[in-house]
HTML snippet that shows the backbone in 3Dmol.js (N, CA, C, O; Angstrom):
<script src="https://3Dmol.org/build/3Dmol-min.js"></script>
<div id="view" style="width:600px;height:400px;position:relative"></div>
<script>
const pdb = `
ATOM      1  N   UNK A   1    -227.750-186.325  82.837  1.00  0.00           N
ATOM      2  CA  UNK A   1    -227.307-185.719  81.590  1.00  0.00           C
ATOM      3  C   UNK A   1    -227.214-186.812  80.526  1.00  0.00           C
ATOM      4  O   UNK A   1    -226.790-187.902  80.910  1.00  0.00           O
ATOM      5  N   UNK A   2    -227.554-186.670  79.229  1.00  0.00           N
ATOM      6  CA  UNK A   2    -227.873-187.432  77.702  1.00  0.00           C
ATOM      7  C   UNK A   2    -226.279-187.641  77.744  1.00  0.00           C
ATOM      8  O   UNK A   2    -225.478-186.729  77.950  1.00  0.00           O
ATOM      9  N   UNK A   3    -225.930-189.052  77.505  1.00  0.00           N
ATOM     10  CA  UNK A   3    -224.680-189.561  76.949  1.00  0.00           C
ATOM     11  C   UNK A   3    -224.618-189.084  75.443  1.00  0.00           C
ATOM     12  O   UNK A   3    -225.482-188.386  74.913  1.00  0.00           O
ATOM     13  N   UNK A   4    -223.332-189.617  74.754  1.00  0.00           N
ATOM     14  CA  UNK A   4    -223.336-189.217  73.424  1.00  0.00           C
ATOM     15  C   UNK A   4    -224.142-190.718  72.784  1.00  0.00           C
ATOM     16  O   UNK A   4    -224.856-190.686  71.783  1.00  0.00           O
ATOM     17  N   UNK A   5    -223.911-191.759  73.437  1.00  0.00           N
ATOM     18  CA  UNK A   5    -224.975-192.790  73.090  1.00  0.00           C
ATOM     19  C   UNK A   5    -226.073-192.591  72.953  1.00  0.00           C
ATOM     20  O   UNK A   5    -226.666-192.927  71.927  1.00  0.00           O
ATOM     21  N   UNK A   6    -226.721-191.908  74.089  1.00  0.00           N
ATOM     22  CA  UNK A   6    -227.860-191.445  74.080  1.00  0.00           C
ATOM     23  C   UNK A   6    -228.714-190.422  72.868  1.00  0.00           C
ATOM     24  O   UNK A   6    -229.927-190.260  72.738  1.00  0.00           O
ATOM     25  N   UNK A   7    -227.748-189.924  72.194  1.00  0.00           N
ATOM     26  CA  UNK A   7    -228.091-188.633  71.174  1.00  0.00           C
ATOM     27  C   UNK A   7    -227.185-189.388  69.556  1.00  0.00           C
ATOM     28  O   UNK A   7    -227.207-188.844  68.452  1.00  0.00           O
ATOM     29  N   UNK A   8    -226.760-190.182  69.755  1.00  0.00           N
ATOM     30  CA  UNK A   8    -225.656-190.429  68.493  1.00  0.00           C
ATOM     31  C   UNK A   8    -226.521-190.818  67.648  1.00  0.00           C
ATOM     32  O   UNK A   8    -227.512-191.438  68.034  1.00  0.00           O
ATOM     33  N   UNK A   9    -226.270-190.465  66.029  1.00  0.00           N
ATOM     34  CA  UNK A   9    -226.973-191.101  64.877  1.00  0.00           C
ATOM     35  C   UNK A   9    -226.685-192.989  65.081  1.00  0.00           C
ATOM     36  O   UNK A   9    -225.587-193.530  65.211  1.00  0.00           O
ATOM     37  N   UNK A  10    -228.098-193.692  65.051  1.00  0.00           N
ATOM     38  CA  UNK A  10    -227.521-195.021  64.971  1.00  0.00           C
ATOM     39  C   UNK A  10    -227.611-195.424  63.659  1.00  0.00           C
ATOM     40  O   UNK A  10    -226.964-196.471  63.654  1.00  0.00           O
ATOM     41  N   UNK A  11    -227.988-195.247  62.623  1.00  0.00           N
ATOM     42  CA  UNK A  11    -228.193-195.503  61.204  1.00  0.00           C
ATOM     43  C   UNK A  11    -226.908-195.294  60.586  1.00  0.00           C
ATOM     44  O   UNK A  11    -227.162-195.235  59.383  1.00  0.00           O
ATOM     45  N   UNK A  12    -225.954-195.184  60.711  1.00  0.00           N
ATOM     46  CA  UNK A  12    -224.970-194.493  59.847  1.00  0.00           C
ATOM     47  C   UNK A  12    -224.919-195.224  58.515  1.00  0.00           C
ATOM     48  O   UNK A  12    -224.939-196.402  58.159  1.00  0.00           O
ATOM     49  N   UNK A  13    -224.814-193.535  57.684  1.00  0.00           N
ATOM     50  CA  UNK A  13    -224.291-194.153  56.329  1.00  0.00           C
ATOM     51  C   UNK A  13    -222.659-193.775  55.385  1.00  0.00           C
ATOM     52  O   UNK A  13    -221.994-192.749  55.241  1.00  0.00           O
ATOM     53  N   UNK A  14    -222.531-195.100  54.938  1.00  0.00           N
ATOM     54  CA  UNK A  14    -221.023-194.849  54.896  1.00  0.00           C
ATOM     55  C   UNK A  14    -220.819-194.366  53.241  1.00  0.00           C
ATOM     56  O   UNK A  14    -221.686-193.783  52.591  1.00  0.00           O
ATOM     57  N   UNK A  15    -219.453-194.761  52.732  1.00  0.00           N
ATOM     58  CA  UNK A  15    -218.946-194.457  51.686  1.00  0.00           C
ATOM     59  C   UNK A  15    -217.688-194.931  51.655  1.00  0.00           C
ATOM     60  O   UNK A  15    -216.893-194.415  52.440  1.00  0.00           O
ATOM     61  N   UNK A  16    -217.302-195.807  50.924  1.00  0.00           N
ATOM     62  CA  UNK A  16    -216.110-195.950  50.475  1.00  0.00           C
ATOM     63  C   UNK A  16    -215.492-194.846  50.146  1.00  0.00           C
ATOM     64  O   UNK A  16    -216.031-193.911  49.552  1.00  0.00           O
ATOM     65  N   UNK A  17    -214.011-194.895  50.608  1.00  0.00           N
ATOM     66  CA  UNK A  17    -213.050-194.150  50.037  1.00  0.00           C
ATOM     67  C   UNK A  17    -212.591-194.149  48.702  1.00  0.00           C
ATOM     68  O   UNK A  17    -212.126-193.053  48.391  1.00  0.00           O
ATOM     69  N   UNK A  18    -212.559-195.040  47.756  1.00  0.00           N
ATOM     70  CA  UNK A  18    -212.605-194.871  46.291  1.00  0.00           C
ATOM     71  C   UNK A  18    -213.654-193.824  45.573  1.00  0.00           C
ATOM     72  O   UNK A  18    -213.603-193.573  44.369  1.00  0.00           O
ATOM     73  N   UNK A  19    -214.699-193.198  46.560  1.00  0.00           N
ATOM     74  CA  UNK A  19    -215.824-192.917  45.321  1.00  0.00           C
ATOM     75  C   UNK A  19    -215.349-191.261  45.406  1.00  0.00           C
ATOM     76  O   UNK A  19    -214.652-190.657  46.222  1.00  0.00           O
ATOM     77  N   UNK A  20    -216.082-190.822  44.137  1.00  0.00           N
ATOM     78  CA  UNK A  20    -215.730-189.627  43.969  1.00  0.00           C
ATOM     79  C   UNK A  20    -216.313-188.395  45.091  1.00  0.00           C
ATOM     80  O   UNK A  20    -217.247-188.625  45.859  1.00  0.00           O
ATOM     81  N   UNK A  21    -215.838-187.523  45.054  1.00  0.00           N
ATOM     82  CA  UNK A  21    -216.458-186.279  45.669  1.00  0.00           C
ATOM     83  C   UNK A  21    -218.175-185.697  45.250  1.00  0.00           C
ATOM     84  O   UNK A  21    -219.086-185.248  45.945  1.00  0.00           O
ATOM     85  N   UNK A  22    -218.032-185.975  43.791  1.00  0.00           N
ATOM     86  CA  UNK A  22    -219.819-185.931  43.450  1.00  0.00           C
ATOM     87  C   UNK A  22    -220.819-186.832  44.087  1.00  0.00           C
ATOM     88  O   UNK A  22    -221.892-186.515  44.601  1.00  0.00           O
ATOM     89  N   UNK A  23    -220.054-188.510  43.913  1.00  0.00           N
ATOM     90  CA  UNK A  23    -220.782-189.282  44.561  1.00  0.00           C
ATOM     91  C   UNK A  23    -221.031-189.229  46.255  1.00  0.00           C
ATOM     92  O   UNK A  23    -222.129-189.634  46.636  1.00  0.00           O
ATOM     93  N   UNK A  24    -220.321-188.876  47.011  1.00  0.00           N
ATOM     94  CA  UNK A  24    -220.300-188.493  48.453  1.00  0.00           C
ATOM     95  C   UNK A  24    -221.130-187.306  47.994  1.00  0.00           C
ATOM     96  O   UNK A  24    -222.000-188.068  47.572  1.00  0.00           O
ATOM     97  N   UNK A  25    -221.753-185.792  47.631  1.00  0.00           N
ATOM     98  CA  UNK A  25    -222.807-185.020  47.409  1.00  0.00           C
ATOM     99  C   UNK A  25    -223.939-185.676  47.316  1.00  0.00           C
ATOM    100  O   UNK A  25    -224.932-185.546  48.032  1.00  0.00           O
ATOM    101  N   UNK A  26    -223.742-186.560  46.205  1.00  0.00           N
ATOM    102  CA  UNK A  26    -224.853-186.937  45.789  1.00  0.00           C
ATOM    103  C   UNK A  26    -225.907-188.130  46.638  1.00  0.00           C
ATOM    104  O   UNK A  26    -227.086-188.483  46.651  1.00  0.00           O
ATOM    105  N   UNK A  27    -224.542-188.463  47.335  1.00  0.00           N
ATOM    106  CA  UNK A  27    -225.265-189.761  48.859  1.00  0.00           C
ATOM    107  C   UNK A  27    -226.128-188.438  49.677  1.00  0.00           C
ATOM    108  O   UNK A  27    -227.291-188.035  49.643  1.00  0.00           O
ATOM    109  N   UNK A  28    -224.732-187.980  50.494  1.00  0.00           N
ATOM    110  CA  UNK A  28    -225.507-186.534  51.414  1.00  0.00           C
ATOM    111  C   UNK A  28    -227.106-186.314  51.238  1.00  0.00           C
ATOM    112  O   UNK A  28    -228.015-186.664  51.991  1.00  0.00           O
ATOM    113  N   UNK A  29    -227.160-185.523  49.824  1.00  0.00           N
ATOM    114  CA  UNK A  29    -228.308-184.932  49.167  1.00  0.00           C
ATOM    115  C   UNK A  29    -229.510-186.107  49.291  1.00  0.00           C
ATOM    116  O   UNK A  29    -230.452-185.981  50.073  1.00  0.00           O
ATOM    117  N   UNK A  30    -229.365-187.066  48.557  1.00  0.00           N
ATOM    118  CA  UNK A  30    -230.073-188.292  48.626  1.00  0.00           C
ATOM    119  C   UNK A  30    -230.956-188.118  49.959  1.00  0.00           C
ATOM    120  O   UNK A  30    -232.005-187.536  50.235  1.00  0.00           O
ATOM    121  N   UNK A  31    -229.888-189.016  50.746  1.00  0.00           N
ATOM    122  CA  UNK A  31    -230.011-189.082  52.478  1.00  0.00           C
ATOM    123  C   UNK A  31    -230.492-188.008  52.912  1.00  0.00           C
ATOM    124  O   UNK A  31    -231.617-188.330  53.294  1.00  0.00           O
ATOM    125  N   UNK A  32    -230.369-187.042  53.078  1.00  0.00           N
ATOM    126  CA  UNK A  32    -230.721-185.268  53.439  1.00  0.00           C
ATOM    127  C   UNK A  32    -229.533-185.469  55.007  1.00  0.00           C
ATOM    128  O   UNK A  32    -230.002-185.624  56.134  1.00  0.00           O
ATOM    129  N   UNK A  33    -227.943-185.415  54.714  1.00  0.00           N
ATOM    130  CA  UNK A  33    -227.675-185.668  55.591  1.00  0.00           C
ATOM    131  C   UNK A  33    -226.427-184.698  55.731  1.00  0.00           C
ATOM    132  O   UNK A  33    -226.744-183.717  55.058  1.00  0.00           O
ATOM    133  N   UNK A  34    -225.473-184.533  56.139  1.00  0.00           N
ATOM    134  CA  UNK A  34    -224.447-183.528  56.031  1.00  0.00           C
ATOM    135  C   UNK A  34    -222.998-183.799  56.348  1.00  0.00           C
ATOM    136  O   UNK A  34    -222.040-183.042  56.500  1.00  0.00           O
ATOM    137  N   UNK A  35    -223.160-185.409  56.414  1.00  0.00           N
ATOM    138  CA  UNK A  35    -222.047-185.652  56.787  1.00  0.00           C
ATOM    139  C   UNK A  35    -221.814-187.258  55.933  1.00  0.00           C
ATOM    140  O   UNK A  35    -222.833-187.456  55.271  1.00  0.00           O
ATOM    141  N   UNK A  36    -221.054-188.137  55.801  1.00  0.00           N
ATOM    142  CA  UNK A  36    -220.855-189.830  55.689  1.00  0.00           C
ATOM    143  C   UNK A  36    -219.229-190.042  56.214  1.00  0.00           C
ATOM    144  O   UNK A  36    -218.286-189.250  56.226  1.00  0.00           O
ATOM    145  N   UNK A  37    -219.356-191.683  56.704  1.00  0.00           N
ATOM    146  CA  UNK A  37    -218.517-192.075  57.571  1.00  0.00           C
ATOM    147  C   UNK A  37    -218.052-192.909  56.192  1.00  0.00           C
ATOM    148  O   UNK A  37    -218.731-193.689  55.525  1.00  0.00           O
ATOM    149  N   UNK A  38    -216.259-192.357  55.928  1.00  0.00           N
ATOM    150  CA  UNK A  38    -215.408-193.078  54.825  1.00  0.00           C
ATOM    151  C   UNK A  38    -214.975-194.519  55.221  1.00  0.00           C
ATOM    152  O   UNK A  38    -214.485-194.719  56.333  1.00  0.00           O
ATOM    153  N   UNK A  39    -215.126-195.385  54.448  1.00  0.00           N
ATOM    154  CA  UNK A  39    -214.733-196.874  54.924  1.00  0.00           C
ATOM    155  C   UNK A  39    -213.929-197.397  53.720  1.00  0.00           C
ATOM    156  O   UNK A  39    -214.173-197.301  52.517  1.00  0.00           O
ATOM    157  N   UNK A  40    -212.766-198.057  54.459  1.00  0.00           N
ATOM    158  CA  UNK A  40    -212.224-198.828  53.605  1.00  0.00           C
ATOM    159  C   UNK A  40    -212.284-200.850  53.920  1.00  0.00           C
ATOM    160  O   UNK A  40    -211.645-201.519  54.732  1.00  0.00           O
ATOM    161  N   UNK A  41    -213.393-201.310  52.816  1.00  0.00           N
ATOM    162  CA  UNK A  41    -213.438-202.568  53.373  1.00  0.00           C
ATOM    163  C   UNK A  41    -214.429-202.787  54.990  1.00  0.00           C
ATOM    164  O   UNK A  41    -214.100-203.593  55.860  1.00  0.00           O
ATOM    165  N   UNK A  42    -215.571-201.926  55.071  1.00  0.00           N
ATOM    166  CA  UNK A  42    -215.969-201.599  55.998  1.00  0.00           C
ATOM    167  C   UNK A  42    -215.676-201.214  57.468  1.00  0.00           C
ATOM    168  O   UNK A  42    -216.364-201.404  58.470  1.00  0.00           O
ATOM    169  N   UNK A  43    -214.211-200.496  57.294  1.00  0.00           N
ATOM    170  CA  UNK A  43    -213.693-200.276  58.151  1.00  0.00           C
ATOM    171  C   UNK A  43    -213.513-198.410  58.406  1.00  0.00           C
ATOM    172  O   UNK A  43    -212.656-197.747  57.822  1.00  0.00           O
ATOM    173  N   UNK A  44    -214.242-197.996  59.116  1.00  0.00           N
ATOM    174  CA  UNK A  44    -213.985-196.404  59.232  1.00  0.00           C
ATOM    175  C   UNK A  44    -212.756-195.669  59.054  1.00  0.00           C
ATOM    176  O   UNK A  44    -211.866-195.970  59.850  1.00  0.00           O
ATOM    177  N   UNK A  45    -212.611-195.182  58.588  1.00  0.00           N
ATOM    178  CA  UNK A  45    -211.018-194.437  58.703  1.00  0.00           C
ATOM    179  C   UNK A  45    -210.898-193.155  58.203  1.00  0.00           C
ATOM    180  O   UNK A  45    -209.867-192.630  57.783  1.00  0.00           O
ATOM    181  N   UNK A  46    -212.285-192.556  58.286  1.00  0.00           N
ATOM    182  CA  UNK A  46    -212.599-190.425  58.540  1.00  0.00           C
ATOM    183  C   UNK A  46    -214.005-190.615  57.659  1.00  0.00           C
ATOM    184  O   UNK A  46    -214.535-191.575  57.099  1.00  0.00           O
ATOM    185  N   UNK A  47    -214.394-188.947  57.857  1.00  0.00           N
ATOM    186  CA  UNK A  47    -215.515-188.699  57.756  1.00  0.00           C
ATOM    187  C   UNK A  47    -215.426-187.364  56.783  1.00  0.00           C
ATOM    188  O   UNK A  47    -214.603-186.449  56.798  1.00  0.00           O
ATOM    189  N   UNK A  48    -216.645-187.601  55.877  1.00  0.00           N
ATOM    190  CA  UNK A  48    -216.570-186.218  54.856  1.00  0.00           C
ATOM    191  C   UNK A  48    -217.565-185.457  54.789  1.00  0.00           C
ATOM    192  O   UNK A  48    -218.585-185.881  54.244  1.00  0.00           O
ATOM    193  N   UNK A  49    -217.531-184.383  55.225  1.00  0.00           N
ATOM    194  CA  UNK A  49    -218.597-183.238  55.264  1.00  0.00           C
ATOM    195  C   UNK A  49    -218.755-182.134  54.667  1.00  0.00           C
ATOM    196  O   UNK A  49    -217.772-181.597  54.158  1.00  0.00           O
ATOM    197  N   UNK A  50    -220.187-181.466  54.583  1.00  0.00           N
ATOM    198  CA  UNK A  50    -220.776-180.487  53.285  1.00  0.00           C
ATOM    199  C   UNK A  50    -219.739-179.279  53.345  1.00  0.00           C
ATOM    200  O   UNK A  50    -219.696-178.570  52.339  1.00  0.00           O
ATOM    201  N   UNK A  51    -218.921-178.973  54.383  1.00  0.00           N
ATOM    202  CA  UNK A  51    -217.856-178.465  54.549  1.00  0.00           C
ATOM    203  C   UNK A  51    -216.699-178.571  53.783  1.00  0.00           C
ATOM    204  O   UNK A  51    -216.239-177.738  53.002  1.00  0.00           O
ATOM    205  N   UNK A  52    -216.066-180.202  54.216  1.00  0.00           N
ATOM    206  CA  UNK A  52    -215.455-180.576  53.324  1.00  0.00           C
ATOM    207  C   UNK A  52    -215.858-180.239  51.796  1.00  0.00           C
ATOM    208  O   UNK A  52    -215.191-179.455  51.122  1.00  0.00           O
ATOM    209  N   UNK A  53    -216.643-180.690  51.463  1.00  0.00           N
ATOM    210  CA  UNK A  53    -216.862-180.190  49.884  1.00  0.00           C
ATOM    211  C   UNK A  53    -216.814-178.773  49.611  1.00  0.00           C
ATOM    212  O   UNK A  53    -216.358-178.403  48.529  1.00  0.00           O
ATOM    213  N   UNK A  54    -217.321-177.746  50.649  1.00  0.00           N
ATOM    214  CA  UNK A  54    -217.254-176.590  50.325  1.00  0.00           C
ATOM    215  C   UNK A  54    -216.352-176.280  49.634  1.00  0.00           C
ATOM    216  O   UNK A  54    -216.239-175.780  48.515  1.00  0.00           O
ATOM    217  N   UNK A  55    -215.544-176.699  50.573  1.00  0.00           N
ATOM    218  CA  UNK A  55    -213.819-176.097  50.488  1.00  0.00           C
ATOM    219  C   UNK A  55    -213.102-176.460  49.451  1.00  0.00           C
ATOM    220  O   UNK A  55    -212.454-175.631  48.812  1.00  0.00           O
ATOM    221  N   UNK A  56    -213.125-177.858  49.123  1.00  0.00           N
ATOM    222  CA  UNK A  56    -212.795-177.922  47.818  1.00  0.00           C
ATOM    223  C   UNK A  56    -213.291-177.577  46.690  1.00  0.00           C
ATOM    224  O   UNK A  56    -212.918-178.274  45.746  1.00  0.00           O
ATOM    225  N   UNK A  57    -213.884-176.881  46.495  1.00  0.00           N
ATOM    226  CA  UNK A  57    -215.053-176.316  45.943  1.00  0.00           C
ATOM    227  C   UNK A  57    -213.941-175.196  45.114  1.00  0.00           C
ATOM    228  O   UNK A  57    -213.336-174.983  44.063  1.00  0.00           O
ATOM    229  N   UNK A  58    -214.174-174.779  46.274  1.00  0.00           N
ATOM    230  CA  UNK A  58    -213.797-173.144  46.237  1.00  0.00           C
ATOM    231  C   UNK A  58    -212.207-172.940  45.966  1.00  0.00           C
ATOM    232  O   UNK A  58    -211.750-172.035  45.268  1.00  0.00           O
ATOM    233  N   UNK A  59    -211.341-174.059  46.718  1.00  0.00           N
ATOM    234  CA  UNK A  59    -210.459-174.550  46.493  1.00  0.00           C
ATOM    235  C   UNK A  59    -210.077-174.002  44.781  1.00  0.00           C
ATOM    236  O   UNK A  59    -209.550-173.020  44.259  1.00  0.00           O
ATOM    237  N   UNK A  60    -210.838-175.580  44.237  1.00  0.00           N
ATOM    238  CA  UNK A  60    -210.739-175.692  42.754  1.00  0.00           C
ATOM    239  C   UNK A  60    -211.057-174.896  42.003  1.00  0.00           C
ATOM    240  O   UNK A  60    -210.642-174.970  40.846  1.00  0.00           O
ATOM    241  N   UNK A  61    -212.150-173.561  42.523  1.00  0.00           N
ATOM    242  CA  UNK A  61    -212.492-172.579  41.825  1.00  0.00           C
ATOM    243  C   UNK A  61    -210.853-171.680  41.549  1.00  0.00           C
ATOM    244  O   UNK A  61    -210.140-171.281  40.629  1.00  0.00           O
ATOM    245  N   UNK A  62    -210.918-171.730  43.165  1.00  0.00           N
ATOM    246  CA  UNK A  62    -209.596-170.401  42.810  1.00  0.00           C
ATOM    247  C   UNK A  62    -208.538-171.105  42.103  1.00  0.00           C
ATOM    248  O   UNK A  62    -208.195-170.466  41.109  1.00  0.00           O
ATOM    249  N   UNK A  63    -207.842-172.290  42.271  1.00  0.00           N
ATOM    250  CA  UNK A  63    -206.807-172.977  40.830  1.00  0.00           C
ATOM    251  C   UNK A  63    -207.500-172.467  39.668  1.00  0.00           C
ATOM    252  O   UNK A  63    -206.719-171.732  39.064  1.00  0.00           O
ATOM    253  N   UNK A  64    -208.658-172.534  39.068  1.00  0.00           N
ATOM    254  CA  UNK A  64    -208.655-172.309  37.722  1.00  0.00           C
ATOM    255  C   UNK A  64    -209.630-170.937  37.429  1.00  0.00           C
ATOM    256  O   UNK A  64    -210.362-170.812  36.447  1.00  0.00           O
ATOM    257  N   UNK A  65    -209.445-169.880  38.591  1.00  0.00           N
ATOM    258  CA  UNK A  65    -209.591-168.429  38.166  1.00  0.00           C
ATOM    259  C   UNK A  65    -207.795-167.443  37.888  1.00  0.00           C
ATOM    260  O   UNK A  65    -207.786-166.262  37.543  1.00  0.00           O
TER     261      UNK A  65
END
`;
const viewer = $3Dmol.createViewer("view");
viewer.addModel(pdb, "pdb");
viewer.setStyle({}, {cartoon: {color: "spectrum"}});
viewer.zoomTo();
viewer.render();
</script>
């Protein structure tokens, strides 16, 4: 049976935690990817996905309907 080594993205691309929510879209989109690994100081510490954005999305829609 395939380890998760075996199947894991090895390229990862990251993102600082300072950058905005457009800029994390706009990496994604770039990349054609659906996910980036948040780093502070090149250090991992969570991950933000097309999900994630959904939601705030929709989030922010409904605050200002």
């Amino acid at each position: 049976m395939p380890t998760v080594r075996d199947i894991m993205t090895k390229n990862v691309v990251t993102i600082e935690a300072n950058k905005t929510v457009f800029e994390a879209a706009e990496l994604m989109t770039s990349e054609g990817l659906g996910c980036l690994i948040v780093v502070i100081k090149a250090f991992p510490v969570g991950i933000i996905t097309e999900r994630d954005i959904v939601e705030e999305s929709l989030q922010n829609a409904i605050r200002w309907t």
